[in-house]
C-alpha positions in Angstrom: -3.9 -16.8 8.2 -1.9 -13.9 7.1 1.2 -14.4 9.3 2.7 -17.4 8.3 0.7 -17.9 4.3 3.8 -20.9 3.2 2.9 -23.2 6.4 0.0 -25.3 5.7 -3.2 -25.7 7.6 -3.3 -28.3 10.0 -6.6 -29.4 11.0 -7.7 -32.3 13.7 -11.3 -33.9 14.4 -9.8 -34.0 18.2 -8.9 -31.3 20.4 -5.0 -31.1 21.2 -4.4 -29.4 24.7 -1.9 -27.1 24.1 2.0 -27.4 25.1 1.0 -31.1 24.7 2.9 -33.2 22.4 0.7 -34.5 19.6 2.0 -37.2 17.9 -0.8 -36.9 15.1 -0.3 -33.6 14.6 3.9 -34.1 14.4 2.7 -36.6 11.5 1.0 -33.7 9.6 3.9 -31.6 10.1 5.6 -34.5 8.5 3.5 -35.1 5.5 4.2 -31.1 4.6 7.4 -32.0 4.2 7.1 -35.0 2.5 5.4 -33.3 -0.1 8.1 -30.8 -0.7 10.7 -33.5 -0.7 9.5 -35.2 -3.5 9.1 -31.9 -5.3 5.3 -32.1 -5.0 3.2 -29.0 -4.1 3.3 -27.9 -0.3 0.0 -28.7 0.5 -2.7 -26.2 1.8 -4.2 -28.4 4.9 -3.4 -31.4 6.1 -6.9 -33.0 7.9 -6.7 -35.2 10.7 -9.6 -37.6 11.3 -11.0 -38.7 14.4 -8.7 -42.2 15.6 -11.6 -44.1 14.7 -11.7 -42.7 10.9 -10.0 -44.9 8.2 -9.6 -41.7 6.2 -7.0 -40.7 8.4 -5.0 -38.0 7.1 -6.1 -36.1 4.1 -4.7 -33.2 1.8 -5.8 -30.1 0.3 -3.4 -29.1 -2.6 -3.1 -25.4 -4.0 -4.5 -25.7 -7.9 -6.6 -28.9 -7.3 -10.2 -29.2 -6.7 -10.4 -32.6 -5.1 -9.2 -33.6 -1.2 -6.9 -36.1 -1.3 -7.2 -39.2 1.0 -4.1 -40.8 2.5 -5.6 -43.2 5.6 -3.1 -44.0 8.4 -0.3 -45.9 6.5 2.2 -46.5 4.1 2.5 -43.3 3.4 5.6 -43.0 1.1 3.4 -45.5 -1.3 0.9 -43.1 -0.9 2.9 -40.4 -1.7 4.3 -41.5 -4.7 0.9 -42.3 -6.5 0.0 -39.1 -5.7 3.3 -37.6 -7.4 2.2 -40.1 -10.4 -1.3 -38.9 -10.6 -0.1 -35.4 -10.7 2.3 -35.9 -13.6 -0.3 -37.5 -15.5 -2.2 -34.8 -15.9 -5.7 -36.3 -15.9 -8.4 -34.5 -17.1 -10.8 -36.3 -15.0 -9.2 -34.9 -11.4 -11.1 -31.7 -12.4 -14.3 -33.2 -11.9 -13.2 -35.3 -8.6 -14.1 -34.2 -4.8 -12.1 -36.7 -3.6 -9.1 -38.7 -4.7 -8.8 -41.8 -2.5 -5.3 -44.0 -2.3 -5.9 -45.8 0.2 -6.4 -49.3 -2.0 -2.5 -50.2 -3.6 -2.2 -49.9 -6.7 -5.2 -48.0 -7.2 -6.8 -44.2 -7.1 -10.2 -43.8 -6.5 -12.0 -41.0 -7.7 -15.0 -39.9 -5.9 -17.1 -37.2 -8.3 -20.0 -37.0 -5.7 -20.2 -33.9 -3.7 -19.3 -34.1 -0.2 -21.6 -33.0 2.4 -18.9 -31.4 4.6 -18.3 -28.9 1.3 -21.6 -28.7 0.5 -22.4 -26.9 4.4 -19.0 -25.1 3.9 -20.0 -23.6 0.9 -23.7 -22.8 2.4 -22.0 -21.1 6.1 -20.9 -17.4 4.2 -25.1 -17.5 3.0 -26.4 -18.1 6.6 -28.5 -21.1 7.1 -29.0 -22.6 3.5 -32.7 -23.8 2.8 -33.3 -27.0 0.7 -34.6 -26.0 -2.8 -38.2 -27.7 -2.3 -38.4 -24.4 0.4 -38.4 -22.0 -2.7 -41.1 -21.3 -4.9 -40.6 -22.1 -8.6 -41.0 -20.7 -11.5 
């Protein structure tokens, strides 16, 4: 952060050794600029999920709230829905966590909070108690 602000964030579930070539983190690198080719937003992070994860490879993009899921494939398709999506304007990607395109023809809209937020958004508090822990009223 800081010394390079217009490169995205690339984040993995594994841990790359380093000076070793990464072939999932070369296809991040490559989603970045896939983005700006097609004149869409250079994204914030690019998320890597373990192998194992059909969520694969997911975006953050700078002026919208939800994270957008890309799997492991067919990612010009992908791509392009998400370039649709954005020129549409919809209203309801405001209320989305999660934007999810890995099902052609089709963006699914997940509106429930995700717990990975939800304990990022607790961390800067310290540990975050469940509200039964609280006296009311």
């Amino acid at each position: 952060p800081g010394t390079a602000p217009d490169l995205p964030r690339l984040v993995s579930a594994e841990r790359h050794p380093n000076g070793e070539p990464s072939p999932e983190l070369a296809r991040a690198a490559a989603l970045a600029l896939a983005l700006r080719e097609r004149g869409l937003p250079a994204p914030l992070e690019v998320s890597i999920a373990a192998p194992d994860d059909p969520e694969g490879f997911r975006l953050r993009l700078p002026n919208l709230a939800p994270e957008i899921v890309l799997g492991r494939s067919d990612f010009d398709a992908r791509l392009d829905a998400l370039a649709e999506i954005l020129d549409a304007e919809l209203p309801e990607l405001s209320g989305a966590s999660r934007v999810d395109l890995r099902f052609e023809g089709q963006a699914v809209l997940d509106d429930s909070p995700s717990p990975k937020g939800a304990a990022q958004a607790a961390a800067p508090r310290g540990g975050a108690r469940p509200s039964i822990s609280w006296p009311t009223g």
